[in-house]
SEGURO-243086 format. One record per residue: residue number from 1; x, y, z of N, C-alpha, C in turn. Coordinates in steps of 0.02 Angstrom, whole numbers, plus 50000, padded with zeros to 5 digits. Each point is the difference from the previous one (the first is absolute). Last residue first. Example, Ala and Ser with C-alpha at 12.3 -4.5 7.8 and 13.67 -1.06 7.14 Angstrom:
<nodes>
<2,<50642,49888,50354>,<50042,50059,50003>,<49961,50055,50037>>
<1,<50015,49714,49996>,<49955,50059,50000>,<50045,50060,50000>>
</nodes>
This chain:
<nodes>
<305,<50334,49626,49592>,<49997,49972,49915>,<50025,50018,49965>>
<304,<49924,49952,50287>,<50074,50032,49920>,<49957,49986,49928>>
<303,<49989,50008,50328>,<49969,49985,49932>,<50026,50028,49955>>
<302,<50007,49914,50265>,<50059,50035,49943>,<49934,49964,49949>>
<301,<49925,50009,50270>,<50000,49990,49927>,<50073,50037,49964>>
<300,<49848,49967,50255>,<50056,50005,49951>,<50024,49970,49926>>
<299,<49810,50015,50200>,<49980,49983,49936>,<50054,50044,49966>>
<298,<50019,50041,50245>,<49960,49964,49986>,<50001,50006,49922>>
<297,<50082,50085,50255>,<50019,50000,49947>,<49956,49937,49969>>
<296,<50076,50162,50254>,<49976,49943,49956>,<49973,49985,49935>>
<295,<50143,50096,50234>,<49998,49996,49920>,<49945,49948,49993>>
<294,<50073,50090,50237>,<49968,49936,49961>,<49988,50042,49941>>
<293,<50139,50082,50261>,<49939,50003,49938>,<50005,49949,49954>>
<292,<50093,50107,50267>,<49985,49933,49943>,<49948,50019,49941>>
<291,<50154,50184,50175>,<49927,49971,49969>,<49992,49950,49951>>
<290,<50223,50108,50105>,<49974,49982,50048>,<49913,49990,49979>>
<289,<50145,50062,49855>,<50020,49958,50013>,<49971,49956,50052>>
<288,<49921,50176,49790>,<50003,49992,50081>,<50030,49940,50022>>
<287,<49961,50037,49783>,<50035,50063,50005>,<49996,49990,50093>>
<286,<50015,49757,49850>,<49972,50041,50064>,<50021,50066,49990>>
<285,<50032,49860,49760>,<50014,50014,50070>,<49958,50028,50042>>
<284,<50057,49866,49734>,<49964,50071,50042>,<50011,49999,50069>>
<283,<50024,49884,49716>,<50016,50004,50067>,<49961,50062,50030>>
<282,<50039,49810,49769>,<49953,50051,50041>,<50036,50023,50077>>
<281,<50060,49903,49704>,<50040,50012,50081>,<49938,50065,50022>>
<280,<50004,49830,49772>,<49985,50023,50044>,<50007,50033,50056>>
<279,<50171,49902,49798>,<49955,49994,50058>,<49942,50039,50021>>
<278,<50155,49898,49745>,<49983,50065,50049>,<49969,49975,50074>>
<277,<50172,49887,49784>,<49941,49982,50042>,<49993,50071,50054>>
<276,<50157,49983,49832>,<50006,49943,49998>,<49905,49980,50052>>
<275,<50136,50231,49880>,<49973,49967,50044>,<49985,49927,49972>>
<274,<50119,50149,49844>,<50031,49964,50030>,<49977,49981,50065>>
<273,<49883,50137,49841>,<50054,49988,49992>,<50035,49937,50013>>
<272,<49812,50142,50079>,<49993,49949,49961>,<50053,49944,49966>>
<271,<49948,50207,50153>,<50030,49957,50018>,<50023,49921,49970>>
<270,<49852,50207,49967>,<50068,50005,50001>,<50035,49963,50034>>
<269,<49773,49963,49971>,<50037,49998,49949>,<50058,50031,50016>>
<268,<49881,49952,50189>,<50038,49932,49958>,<50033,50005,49929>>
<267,<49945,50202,50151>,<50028,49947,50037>,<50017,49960,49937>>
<266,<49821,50099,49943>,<50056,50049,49979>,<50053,49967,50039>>
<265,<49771,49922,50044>,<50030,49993,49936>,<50086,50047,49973>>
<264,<49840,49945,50198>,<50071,49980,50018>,<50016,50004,49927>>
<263,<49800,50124,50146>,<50037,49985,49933>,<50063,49989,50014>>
<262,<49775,49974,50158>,<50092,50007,50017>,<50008,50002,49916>>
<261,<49766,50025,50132>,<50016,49973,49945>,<50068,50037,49994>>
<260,<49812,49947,50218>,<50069,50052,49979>,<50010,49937,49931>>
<259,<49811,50019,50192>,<50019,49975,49944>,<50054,50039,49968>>
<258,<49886,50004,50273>,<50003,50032,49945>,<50028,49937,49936>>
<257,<49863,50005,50247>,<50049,49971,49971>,<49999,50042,49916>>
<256,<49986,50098,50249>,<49965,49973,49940>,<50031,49967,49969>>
<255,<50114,50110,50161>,<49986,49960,50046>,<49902,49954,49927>>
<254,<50246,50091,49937>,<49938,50029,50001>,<49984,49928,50063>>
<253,<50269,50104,49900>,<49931,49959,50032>,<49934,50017,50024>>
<252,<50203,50113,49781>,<49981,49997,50065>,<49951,49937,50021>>
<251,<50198,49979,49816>,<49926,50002,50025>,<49977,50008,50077>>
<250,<50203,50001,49790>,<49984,50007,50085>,<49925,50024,50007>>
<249,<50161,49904,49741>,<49962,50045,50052>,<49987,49960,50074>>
<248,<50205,49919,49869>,<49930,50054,49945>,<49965,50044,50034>>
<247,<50272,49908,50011>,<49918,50015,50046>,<49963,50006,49967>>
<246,<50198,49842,49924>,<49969,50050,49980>,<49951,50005,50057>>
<245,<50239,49853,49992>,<49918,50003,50017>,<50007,50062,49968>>
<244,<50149,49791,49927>,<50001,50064,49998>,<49919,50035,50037>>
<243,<50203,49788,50049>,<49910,50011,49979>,<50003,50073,49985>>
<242,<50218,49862,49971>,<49981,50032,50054>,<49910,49990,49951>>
<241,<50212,49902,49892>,<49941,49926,50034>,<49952,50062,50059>>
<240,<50073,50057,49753>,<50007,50010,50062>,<49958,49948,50047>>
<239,<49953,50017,49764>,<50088,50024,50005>,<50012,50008,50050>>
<238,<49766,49924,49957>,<50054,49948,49958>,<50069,50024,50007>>
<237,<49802,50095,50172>,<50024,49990,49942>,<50042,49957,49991>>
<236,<49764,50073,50152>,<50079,49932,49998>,<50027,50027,49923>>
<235,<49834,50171,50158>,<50017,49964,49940>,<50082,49970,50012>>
<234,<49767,50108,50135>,<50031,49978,50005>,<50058,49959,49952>>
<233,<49805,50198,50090>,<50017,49966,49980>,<50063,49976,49998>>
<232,<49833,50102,50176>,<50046,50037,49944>,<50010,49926,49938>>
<231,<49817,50137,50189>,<50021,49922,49954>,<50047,50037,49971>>
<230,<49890,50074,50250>,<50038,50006,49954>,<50005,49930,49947>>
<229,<49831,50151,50199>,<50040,49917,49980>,<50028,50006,49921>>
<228,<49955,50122,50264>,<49985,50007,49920>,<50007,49932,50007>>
<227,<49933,50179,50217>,<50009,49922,49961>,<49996,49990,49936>>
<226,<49962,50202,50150>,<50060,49984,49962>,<50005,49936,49989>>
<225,<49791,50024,50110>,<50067,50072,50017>,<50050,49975,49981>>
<224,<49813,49842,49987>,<50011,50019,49952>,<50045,50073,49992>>
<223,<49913,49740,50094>,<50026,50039,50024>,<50038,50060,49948>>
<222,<49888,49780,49971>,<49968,50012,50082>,<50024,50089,50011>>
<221,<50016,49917,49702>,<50007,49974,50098>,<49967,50038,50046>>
<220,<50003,49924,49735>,<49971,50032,50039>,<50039,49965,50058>>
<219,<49969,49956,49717>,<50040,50007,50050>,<49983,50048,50056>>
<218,<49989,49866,49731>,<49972,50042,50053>,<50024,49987,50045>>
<217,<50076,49980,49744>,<50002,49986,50069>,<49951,50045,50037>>
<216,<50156,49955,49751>,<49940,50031,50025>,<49981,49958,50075>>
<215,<50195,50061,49815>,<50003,49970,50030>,<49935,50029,50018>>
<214,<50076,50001,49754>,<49983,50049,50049>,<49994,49932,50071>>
<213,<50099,50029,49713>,<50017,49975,50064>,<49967,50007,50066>>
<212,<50023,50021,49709>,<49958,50052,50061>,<49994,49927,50062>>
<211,<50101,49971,49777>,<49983,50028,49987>,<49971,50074,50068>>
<210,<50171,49770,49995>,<49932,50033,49999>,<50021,50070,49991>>
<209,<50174,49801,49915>,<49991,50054,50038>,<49927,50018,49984>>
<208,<50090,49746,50040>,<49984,50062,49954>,<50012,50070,50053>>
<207,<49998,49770,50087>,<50068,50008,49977>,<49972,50060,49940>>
<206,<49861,49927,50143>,<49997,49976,49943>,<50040,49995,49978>>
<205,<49979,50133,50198>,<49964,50005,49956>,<49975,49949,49928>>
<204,<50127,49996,50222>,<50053,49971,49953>,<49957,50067,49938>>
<203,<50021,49974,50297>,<49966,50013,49923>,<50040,50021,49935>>
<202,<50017,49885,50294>,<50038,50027,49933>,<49946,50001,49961>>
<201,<49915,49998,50240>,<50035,49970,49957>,<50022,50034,49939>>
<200,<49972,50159,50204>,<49963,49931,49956>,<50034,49974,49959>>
<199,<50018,50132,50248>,<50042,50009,49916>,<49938,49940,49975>>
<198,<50018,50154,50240>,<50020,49946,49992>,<49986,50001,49893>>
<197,<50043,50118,50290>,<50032,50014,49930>,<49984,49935,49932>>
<196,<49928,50170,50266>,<50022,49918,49963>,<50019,50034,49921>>
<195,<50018,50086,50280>,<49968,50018,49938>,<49997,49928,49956>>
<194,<50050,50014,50253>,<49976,50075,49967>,<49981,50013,49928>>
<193,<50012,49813,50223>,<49995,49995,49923>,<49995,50070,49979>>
<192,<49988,49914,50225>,<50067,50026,49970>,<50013,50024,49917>>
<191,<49765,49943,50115>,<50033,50011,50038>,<50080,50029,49986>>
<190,<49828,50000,49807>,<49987,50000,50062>,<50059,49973,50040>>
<189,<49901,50032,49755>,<50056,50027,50025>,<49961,50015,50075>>
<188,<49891,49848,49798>,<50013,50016,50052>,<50059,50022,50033>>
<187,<49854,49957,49750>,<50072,49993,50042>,<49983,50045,50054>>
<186,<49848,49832,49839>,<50009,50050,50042>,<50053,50001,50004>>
<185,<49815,49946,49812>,<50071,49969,50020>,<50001,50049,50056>>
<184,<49769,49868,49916>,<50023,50066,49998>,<50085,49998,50031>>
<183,<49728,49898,49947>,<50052,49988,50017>,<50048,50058,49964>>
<182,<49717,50003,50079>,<50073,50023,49941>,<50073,49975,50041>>
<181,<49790,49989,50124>,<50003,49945,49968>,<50064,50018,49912>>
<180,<49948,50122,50199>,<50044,49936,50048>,<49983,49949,49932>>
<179,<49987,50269,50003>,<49974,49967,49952>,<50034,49918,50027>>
<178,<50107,50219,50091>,<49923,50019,49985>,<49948,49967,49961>>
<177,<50228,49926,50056>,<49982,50040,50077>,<49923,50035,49966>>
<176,<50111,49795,49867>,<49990,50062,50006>,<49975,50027,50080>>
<175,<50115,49752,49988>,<49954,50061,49941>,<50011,50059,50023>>
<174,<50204,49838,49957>,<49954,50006,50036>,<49930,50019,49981>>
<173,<50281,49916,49972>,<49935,49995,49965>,<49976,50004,50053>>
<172,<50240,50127,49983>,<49944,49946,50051>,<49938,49995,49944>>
<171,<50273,50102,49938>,<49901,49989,49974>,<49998,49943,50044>>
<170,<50216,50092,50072>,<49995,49955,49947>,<49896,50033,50009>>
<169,<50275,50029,50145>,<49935,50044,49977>,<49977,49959,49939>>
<168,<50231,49961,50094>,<49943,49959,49990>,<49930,50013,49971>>
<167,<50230,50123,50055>,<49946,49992,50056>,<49939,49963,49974>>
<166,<50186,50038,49858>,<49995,49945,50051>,<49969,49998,50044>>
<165,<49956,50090,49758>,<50037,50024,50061>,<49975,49964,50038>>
<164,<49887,49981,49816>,<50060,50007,49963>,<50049,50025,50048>>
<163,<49753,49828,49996>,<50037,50059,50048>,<50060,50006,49975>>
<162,<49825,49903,49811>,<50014,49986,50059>,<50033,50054,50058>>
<161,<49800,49937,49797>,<50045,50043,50021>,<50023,49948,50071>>
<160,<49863,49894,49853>,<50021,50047,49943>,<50039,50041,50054>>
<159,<49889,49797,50104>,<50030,49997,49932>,<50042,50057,49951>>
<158,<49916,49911,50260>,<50025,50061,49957>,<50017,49994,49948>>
<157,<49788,49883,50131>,<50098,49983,50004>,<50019,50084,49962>>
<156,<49760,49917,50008>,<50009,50005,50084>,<50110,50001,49992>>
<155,<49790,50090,49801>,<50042,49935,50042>,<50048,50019,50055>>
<154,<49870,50173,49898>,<49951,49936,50013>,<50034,49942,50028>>
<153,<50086,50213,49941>,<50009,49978,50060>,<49943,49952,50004>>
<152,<50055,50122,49801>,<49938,50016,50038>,<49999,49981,50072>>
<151,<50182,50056,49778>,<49992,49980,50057>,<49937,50019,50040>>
<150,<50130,49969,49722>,<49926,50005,50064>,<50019,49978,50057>>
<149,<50158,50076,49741>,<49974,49950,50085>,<49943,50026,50029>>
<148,<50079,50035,49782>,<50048,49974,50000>,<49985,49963,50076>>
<147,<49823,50072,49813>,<50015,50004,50056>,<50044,49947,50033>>
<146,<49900,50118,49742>,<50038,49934,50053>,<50006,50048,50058>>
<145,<49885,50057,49739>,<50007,50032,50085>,<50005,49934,50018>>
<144,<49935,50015,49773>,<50071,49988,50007>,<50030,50022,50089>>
<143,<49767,50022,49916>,<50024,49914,49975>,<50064,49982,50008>>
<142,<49866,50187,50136>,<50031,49982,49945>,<50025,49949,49991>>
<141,<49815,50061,50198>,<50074,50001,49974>,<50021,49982,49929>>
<140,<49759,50088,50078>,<50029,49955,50001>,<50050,49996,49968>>
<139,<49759,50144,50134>,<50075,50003,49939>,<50063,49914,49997>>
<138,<49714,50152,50048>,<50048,49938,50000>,<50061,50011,49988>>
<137,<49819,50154,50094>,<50041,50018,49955>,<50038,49926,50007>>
<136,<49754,50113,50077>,<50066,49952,50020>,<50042,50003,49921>>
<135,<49854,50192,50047>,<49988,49967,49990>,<50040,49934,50031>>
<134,<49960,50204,49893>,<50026,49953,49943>,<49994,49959,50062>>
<133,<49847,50217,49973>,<50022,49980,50040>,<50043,49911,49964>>
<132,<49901,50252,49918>,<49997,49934,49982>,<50055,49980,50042>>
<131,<49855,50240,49981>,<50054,49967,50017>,<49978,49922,49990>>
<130,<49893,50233,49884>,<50025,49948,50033>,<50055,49971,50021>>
<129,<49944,50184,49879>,<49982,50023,50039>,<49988,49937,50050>>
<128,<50048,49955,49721>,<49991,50046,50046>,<49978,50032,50070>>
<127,<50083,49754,49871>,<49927,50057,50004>,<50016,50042,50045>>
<126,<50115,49779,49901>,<50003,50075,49999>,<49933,50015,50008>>
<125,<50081,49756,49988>,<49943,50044,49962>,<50023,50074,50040>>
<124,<50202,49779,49986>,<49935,50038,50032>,<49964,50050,49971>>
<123,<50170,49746,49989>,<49964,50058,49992>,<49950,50033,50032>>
<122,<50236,49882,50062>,<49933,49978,50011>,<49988,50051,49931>>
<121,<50239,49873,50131>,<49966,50054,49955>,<49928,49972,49975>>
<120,<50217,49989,50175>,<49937,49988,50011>,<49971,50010,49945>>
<119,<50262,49929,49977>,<49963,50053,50034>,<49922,49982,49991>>
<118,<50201,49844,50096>,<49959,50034,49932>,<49967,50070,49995>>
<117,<50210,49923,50152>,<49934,49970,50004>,<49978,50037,49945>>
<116,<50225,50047,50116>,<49993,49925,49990>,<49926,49969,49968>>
<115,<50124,50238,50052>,<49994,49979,49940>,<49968,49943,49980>>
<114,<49928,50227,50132>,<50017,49911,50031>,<50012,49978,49919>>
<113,<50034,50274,50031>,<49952,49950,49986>,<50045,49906,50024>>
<112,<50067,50215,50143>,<50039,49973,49920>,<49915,49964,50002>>
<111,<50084,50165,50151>,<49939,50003,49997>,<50000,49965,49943>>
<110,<50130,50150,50200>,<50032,49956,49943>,<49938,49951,49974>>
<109,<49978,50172,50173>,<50016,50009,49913>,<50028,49976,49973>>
<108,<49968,49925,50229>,<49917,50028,49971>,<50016,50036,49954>>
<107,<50144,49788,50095>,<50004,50072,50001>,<49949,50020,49937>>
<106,<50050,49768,50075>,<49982,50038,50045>,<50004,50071,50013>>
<105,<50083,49831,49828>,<50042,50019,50033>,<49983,50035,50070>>
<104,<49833,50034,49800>,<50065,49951,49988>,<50036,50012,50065>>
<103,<49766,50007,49934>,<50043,50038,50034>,<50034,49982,50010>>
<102,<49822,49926,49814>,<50032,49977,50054>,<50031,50056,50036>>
<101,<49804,49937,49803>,<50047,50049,50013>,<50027,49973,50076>>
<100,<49826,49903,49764>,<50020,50010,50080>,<50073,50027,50008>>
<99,<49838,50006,49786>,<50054,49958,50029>,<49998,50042,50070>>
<98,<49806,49982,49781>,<50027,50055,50054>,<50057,49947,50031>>
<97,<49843,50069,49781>,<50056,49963,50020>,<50025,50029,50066>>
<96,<49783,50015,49787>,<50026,50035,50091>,<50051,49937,50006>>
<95,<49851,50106,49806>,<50026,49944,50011>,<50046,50020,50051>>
<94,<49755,50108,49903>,<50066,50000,50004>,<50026,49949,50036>>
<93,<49760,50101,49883>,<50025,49958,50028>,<50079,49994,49991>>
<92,<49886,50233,50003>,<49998,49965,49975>,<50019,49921,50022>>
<91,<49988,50262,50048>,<49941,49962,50009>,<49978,49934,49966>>
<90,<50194,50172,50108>,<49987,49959,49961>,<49925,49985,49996>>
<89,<50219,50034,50175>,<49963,50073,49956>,<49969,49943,49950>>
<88,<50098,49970,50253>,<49996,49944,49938>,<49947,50063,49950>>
<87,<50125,49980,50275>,<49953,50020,49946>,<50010,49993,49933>>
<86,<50025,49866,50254>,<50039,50036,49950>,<49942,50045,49937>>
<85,<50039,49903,50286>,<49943,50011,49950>,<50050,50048,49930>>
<84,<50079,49834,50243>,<49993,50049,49923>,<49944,50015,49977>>
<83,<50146,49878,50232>,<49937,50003,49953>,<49999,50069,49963>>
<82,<50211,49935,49981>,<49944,49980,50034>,<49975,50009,50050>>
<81,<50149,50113,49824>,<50001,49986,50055>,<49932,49970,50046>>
<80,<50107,50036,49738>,<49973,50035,50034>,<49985,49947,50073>>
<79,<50126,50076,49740>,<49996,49935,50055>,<49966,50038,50053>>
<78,<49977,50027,49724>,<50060,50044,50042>,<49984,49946,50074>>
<77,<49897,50007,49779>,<49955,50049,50040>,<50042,50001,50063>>
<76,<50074,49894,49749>,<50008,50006,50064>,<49963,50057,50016>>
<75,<49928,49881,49746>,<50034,50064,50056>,<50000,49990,50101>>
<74,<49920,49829,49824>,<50052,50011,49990>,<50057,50058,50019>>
<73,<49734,49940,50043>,<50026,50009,49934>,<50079,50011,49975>>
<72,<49971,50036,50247>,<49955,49990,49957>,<50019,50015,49938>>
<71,<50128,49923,50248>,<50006,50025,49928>,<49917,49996,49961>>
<70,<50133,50006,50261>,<49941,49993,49968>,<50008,50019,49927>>
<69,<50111,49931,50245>,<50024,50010,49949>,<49941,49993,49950>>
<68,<49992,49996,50273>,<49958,49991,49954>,<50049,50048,49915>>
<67,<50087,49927,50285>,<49963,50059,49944>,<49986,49943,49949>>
<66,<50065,49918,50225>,<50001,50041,49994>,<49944,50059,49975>>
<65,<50064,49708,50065>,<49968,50054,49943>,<49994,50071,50032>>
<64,<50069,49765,50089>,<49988,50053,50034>,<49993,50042,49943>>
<63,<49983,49720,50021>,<50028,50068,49977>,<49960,50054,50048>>
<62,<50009,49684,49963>,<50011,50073,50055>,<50023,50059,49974>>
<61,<49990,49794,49886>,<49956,50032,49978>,<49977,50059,50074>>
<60,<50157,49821,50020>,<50012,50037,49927>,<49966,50045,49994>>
<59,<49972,49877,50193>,<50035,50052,49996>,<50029,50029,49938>>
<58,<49843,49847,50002>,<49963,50047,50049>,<50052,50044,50000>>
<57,<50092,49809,49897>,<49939,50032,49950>,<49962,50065,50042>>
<56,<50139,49822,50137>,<50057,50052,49950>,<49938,50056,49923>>
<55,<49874,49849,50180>,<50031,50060,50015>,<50072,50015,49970>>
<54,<49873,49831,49916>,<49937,50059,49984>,<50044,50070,50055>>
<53,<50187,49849,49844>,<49929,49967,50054>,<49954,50081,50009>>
<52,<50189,49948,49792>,<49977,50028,50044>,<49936,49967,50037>>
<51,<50145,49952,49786>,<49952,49966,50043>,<49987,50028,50079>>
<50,<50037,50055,49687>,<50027,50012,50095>,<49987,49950,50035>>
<49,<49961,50107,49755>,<50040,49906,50015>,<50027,50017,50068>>
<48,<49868,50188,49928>,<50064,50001,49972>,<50044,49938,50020>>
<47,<49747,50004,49976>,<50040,50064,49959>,<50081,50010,49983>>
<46,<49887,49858,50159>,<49978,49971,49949>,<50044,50035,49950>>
<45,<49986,50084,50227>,<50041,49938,49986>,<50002,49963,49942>>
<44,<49852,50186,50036>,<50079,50037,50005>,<50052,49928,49980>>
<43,<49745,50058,50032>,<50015,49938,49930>,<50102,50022,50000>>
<42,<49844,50121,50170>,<49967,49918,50001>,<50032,49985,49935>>
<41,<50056,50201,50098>,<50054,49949,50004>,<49960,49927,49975>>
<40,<49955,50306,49999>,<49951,49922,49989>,<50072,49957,49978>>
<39,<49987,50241,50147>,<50049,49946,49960>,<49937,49928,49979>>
<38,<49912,50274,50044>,<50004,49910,50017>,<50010,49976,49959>>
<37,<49950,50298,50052>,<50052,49943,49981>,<49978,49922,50019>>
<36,<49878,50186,50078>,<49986,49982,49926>,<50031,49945,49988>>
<35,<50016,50128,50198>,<49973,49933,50013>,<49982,49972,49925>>
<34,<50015,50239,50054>,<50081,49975,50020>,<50001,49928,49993>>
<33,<49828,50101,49816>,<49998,50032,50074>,<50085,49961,50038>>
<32,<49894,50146,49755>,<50019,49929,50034>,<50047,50000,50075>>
<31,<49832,50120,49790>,<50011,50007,50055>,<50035,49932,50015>>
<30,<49945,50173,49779>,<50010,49946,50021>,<50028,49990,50059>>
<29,<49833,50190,49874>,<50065,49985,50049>,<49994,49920,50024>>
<28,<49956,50198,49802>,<49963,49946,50037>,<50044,49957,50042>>
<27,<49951,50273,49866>,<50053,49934,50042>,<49959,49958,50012>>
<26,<49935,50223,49860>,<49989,49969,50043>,<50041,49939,50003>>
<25,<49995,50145,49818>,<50036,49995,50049>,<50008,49968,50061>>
<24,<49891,50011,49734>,<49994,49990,50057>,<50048,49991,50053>>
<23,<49946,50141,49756>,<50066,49934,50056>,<49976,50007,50062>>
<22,<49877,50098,49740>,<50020,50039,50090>,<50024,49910,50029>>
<21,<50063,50106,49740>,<49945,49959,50026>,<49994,50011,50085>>
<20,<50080,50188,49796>,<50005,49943,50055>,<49963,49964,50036>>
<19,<49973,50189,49796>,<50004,49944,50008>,<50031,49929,50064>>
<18,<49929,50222,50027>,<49952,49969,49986>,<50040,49943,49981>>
<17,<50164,50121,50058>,<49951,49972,50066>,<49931,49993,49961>>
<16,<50168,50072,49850>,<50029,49939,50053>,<49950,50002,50051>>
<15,<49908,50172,49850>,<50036,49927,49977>,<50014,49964,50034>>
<14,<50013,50221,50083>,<49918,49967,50030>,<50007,49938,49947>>
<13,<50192,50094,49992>,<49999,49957,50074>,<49941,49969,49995>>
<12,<50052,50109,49808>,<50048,49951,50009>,<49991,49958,50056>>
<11,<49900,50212,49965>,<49975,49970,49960>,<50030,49928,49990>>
<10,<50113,50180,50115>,<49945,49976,50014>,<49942,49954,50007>>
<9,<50193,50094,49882>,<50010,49951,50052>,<49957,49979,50056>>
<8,<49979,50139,49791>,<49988,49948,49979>,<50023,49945,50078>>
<7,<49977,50208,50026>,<49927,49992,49992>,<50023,49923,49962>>
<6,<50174,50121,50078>,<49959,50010,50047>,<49948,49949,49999>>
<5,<50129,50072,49819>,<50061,49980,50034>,<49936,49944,50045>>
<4,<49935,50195,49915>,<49963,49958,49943>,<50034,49932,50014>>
<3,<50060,50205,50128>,<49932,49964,49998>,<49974,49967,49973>>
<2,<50227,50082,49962>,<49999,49945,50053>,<49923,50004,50023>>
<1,<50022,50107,49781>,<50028,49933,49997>,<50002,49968,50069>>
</nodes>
């Protein structure tokens, strides 16, 4: 009986492997490079009854893209770090969705998909032992994505932030130290001046509560051994005439100019309650007293939906 046990389980396997068909394993790898990403803003004003000029539109469509959020056929292939090459099992035509990925807050595991923009989605032919390059990658904000402010320093006054401490400290319009034709905000801590402190106008959102809040900015100085720059936020409530601040994050200084995406979403919803209007609040200082240095800062944004 256990050879006869033997002989029919046998007889069972060489079955299952004639009848199986042979699966091609081979991958085909979809590639996308750090430069894929581009905000397309040409119908942004139309789209969402705006009237943005060509530099509040240049700085809309300013991003820093990360990773690559990739779904095929409805299955996540998980987020991956640009430039990529992903692999893709199949030899069939498939439906590709990919969203852009941010670093929230300036820290390299925190890694949220960008909520504000569509996702890319194409088809593609599978073939084995190839790679398929995607390419430029358009993307364009959601029908319901607002932007509560833009600051590009195109205009020569201060409209959106002012100095929130009496040493006056305030945004100079200037250009760039590496580009004389990008206008650009400066703060200068030089002779007595040790640090600044300054706030933006009130944000209402609509009087709604958003969904996803993020502050976005670039930013670079002359001088980078302990030079940060801090945003915290700022909230007016309806039961107290005091301000309540929140820190969010501290950003080291690059003598590059970097892009930092601030989540202020957790700030406003708990605060939802009974805030009356939130702030902006930037600041930063000389770590050397005796060395002048220059902040400088560019295509500030609050975006919501």
């Amino acid at each position: 009986m256990k050879q006869f046990g033997h002989f029919v389980a046998i007889l069972f396997m060489v079955y299952l492997l004639s009848s199986c068909q042979k699966v091609d394993l081979t991958a085909t790898y979809i590639s996308i490079d750090t430069t894929s990403f581009v905000m397309d803003v040409s119908h942004f004003n139309q789209d969402h009854a705006t009237g943005y000029d060509a530099g509040e539109l240049a700085s809309i469509s300013n991003q820093h893209f990360h990773d690559a959020w990739v779904v095929v056929n409805g299955t996540s292939l998980g987020t991956w770090e640009l430039p990529c090459k992903i692999p893709v099992l199949g030899s069939d035509s498939v439906r590709v969705s990919i969203y852009p990925g941010v670093k929230m807050n300036g820290v390299s595991t925190m890694r949220p998909r960008y909520p504000f923009v569509d996702p890319y989605t194409t088809t593609i032919n599978l073939k084995g032992g190839t790679e398929i390059e995607i390419g430029t990658i358009p993307l364009q904000y959601s029908a319901v994505t607002k932007f509560e402010f833009i600051e590009n320093f195109n205009r020569d006054y201060n409209g959106i932030f002012h100095a929130s401490k009496d040493n006056g400290v305030n945004f100079l319009h200037g250009t760039a130290p590496d580009n004389p034709t990008n206008r650009i905000g400066i703060i200068n801590l030089t002779d007595s001046i040790q640090d600044f402190e300054i706030e933006s106008s009130n944000m209402t959102f609509g009087h709604k509560v958003p969904n996803y809040v993020f502050l976005e900015m670039d930013y670079m100085c002359d001088y980078e051994d302990g030079a940060e720059v801090a945003v915290t936020m700022l909230i007016d409530k309806s039961t107290t005439s005091l301000t309540t601040s929140e820190p969010l994050v501290i950003a080291n200084a690059s003598k590059k100019w970097k892009k930092i995406y601030v989540n202020l979403t957790q700030s406003v919803s708990r605060n939802q309650t009974n805030a009356i209007a939130y702030r902006v609040q930037l600041s930063g200082g000389r770590p050397d007293e005796n060395i002048p240095i220059h902040f400088y800062f560019d295509n500030i944004k609050v975006i919501y939906l």
